[in-house]
N, C-alpha and C positions, 0 to 999 in steps of 0.2 A: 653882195647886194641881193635882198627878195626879188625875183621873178616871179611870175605870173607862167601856169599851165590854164587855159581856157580851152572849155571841153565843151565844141558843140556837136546836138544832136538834134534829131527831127528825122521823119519818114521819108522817104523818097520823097524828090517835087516837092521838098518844105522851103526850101529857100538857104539852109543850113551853109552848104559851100556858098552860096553869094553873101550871107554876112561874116563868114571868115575870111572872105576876098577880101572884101571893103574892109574890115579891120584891120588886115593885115598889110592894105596899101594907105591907109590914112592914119594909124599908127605902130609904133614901133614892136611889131610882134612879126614870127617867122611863121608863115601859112602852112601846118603838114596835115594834107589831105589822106585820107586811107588807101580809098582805090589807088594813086601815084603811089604810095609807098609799099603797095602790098600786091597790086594787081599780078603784075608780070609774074611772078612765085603761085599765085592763088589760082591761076588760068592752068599755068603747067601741074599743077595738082590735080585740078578739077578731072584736065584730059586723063591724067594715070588712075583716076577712078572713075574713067569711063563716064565722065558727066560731061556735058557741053564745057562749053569753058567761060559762058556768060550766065550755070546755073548760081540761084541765089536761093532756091526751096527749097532742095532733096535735103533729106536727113545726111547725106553724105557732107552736102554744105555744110551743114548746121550744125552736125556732130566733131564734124572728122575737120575741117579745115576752120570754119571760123575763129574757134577758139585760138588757135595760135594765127589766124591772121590779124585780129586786135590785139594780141600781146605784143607780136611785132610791131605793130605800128603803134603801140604805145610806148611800147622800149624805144624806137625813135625819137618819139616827142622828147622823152625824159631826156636824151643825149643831147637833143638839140635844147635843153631848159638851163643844160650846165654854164651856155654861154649867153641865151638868149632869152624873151620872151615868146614864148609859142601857146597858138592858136589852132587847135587840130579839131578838124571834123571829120563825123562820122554817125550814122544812125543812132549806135548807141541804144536801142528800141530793149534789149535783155538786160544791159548793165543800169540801166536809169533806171530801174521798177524793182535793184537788189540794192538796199540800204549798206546792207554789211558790202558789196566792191565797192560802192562808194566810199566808205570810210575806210576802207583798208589804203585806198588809191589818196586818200589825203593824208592819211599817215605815212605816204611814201613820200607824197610831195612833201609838205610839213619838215619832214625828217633832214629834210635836203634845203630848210630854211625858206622856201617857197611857199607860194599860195596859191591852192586851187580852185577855179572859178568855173560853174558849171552853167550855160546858157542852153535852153532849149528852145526850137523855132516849129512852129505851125503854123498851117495855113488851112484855107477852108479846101473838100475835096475836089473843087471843079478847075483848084488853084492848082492843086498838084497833080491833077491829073493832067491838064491844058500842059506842066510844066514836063511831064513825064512825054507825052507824045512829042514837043520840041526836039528834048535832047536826042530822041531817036536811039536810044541804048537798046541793045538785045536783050543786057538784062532785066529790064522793064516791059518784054513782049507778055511775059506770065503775067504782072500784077496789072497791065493795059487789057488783056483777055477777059481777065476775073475782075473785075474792076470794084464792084458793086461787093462782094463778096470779101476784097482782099480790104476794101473799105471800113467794111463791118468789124472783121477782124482788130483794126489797128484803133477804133472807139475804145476797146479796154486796155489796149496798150495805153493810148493816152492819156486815161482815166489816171491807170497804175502809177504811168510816170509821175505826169502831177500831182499827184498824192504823195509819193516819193521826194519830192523835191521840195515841196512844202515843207515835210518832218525833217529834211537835211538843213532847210536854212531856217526852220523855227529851234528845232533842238541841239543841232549841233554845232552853227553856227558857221556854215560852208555860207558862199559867198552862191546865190541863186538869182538867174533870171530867163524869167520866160516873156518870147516876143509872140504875142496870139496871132491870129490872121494874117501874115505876112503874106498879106496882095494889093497894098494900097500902091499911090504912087510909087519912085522911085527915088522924089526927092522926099516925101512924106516919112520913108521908110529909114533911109539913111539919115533924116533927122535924128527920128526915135535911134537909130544907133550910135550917134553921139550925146547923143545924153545918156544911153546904158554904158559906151565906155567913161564917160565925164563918171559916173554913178559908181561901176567896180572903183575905178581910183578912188573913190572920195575917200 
């Protein structure tokens, strides 16, 4: 039977983990988060290259570990797809704005009889900033510091992405949804997510 691989992304404070929460408790999909699947590995690396253990900037991150922290945590998803539906999030912020991983990552899925479904979540910045100071992470002291700057920054991320996503679900024919401003209410919001999962099934 086709399964579903659901790929969310969005910047810190977008809301991304709370709509793979909600989809994963009101239907039948298994929730694999990053940070749970990769953290505890990613921290003791961090320390052996003398970086904090909540860095997310250095080129040490960026070069030397990220790269196999999302292959790991994608190689999970896939193993948990063999039996299930799964719902993975994660930023996502480098691989949404490269066409060719994305088609390569549906031609794994695909290959394996499955279908891949890519949802992106924004919010406006006082949404995810307001959302960034809650959680209280360490990792989020940098971008709560620079704020205004780390801000500026992720405007051509966003651009990129959705431009990106656009050409995946006009040409290629990947299954694409993006939720904008994810700061209304709460029952507002998980409306509009039942009619996006009513929508991938149709």
């Amino acid at each position: 039977m086709r399964k579903q691989l659901v790929l969310i992304g969005g910047i810190a404070g977008s809301g991304k983990s709370t709509v793979a929460d909600y989809i994963s408790k009101g239907y039948p999909y298994v929730y694999v988060d990053k940070d749970d699947v990769t953290s505890t590995l990613m921290e003791e690396l961090l320390v052996v290259f003398n970086q904090p253990f909540y860095d997310r900037e250095s080129i040490i991150y960026v070069e030397k570990i990220r790269p196999f922290e999302y292959k790991q945590f994608l190689e999970t998803s896939f193993h948990i797809l063999e039996n299930n539906y799964v719902v993975s999030a994660a930023p996502f912020l480098k691989e949404f704005q490269d066409i060719q991983w994305i088609l390569d990552l549906n031609s794994k899925v695909t290959s394996s009889k499955n279908e891949l479904i890519i949802i992106w979540v924004d919010a406006e910045p006082i949404e995810t900033k307001d959302r960034l100071i809650q959680r209280g992470e360490k990792r989020d002291e940098y971008k709560l510091a620079h704020f205004d700057e780390y801000e500026q920054s992720m405007l051509t991320v966003r651009s990129n992405i959705t431009n990106t996503l656009s050409i995946i679900k006009e040409q290629y024919n990947i299954k694409v949804h993006i939720i904008d401003n994810f700061n209304g209410s709460i029952e507002d919001t998980f409306d509009k997510i039942d009619v996006l999962i009513y929508n991938i099934n149709d």
